[in-house]
ChimeraX commands (.cxc) that place a marker at each C-alpha (Angstrom):
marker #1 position 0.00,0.00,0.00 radius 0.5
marker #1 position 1.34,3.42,-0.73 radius 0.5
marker #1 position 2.16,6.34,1.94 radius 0.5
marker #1 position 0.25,9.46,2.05 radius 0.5
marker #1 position -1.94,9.37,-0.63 radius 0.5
marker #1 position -5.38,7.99,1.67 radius 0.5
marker #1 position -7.45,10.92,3.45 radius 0.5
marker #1 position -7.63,10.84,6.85 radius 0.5
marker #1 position -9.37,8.42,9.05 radius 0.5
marker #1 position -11.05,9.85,11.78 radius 0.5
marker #1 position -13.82,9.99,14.45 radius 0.5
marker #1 position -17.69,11.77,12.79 radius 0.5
marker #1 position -20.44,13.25,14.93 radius 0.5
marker #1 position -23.14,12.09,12.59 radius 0.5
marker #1 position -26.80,14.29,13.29 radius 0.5
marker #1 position -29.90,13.26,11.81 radius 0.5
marker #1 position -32.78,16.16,11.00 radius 0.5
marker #1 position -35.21,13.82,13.58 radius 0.5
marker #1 position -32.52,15.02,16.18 radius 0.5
marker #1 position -30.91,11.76,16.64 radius 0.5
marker #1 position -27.15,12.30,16.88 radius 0.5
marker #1 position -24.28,9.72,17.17 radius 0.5
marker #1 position -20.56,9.14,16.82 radius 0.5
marker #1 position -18.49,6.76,14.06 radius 0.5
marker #1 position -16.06,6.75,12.20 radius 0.5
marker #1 position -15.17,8.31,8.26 radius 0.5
marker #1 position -13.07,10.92,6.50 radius 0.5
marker #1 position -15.14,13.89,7.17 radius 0.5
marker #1 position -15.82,15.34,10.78 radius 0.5
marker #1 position -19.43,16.04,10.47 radius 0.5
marker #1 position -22.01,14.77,8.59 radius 0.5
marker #1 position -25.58,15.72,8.24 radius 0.5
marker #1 position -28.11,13.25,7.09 radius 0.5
marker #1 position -32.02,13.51,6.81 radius 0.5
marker #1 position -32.94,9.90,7.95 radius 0.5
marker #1 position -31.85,7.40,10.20 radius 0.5
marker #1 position -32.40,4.21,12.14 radius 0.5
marker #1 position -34.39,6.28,14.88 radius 0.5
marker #1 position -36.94,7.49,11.97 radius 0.5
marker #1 position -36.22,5.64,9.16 radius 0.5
marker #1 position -39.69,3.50,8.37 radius 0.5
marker #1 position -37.72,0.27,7.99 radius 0.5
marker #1 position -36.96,0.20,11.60 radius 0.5
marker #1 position -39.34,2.12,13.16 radius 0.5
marker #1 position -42.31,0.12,11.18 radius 0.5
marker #1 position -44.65,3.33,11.04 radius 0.5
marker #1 position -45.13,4.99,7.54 radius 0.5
marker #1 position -43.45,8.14,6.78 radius 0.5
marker #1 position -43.13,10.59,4.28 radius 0.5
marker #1 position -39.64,11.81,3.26 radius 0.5
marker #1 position -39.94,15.10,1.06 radius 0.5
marker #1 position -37.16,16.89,1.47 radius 0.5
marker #1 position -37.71,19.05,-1.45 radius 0.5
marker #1 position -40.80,19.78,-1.57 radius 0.5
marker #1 position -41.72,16.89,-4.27 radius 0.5
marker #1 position -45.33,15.85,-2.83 radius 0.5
marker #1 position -46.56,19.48,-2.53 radius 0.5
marker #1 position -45.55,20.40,-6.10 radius 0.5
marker #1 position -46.95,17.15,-7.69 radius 0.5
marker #1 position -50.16,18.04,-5.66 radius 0.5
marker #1 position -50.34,21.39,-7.15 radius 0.5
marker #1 position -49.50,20.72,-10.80 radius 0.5
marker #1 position -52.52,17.96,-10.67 radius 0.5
marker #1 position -55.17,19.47,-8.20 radius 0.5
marker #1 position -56.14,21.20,-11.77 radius 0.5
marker #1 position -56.87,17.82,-13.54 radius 0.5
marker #1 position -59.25,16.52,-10.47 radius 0.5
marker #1 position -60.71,13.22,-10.80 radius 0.5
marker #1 position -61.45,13.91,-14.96 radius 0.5
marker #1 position -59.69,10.70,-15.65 radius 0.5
marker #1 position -62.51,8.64,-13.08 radius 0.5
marker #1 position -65.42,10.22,-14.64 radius 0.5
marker #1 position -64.40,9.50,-18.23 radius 0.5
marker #1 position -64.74,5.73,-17.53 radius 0.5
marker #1 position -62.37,3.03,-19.12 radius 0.5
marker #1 position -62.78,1.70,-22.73 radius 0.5
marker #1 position -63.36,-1.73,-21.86 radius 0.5
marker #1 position -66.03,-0.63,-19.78 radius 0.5
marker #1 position -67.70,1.31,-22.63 radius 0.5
marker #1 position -67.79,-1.18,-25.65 radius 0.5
marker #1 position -69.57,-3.47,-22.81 radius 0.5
marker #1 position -71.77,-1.01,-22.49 radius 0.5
marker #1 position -72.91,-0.68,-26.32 radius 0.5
marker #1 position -72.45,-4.78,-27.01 radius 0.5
marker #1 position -75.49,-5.11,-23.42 radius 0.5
marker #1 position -77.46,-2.12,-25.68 radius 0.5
marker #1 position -77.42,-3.59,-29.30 radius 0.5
marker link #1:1,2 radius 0.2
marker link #1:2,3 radius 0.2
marker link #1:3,4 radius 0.2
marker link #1:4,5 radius 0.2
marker link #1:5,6 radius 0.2
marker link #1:6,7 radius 0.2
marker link #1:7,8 radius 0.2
marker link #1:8,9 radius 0.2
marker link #1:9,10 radius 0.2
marker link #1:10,11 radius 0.2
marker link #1:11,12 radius 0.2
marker link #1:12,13 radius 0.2
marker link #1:13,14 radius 0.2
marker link #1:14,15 radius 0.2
marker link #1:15,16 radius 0.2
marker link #1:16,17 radius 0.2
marker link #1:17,18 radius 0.2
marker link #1:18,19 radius 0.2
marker link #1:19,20 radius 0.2
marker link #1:20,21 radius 0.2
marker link #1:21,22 radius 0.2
marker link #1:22,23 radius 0.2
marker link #1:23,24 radius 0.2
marker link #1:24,25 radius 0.2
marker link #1:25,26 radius 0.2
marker link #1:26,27 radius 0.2
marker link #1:27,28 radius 0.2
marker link #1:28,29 radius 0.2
marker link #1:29,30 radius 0.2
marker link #1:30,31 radius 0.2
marker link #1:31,32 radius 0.2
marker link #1:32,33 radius 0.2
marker link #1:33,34 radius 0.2
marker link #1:34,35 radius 0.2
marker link #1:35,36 radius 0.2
marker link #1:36,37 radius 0.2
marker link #1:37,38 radius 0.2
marker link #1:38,39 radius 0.2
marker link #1:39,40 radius 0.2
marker link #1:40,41 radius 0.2
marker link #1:41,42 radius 0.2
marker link #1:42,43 radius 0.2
marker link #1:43,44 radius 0.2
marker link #1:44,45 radius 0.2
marker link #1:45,46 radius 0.2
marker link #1:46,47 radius 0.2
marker link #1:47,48 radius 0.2
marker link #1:48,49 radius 0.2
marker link #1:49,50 radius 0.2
marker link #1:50,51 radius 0.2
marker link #1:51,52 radius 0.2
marker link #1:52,53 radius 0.2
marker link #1:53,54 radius 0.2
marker link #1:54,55 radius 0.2
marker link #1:55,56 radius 0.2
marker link #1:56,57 radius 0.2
marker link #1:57,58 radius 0.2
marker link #1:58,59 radius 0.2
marker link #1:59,60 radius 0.2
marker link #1:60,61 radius 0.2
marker link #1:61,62 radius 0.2
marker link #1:62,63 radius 0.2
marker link #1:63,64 radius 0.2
marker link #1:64,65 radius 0.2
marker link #1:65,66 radius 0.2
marker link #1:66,67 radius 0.2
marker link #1:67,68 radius 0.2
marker link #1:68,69 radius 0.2
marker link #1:69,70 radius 0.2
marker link #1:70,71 radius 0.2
marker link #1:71,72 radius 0.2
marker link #1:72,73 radius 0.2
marker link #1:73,74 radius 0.2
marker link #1:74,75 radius 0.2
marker link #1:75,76 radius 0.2
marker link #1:76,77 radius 0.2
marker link #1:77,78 radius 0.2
marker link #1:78,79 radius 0.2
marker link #1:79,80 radius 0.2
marker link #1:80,81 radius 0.2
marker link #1:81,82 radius 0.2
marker link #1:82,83 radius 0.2
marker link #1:83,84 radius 0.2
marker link #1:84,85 radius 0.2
marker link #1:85,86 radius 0.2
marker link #1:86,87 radius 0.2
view
């Protein structure tokens, strides 16, 4: 193995944006991370949202316009039973 050319090896305060904070080891000093085992849904069996960006709110808003058009139009299967029962 070569000399000096691997970062630094040291000990990480790791927090967690649920508040959870710990201590391990890696390269950086701090990291920040948005989910861990505390809140992740995996281990906590409860399910959660994760929208960091904003991603559930905007697809919301780009189809709160369309409404429930596509359920009143009806399916096409559904309407060529409906003319073969007529005829």
């Amino acid at each position: 193995m070569q000399e000096n050319i691997h970062p630094p090896y040291m000990e990480t305060k790791v927090s967690c944006g649920c508040g959870n904070k710990f201590t391990t080891r890696s390269t950086r000093k701090e990291l920040k991370v948005d989910i861990c085992n505390v809140c992740h849904p995996f281990y906590t069996g409860k399910l959660k949202f994760v929208d960091t960006a904003g991603r559930i709110d905007k697809f919301k808003r780009k189809f709160a316009k369309a409404g429930y058009a596509s359920l009143q139009r009806g399916k096409k299967g559904s309407e060529a039973a409906e003319m073969a029962d007529g005829e």
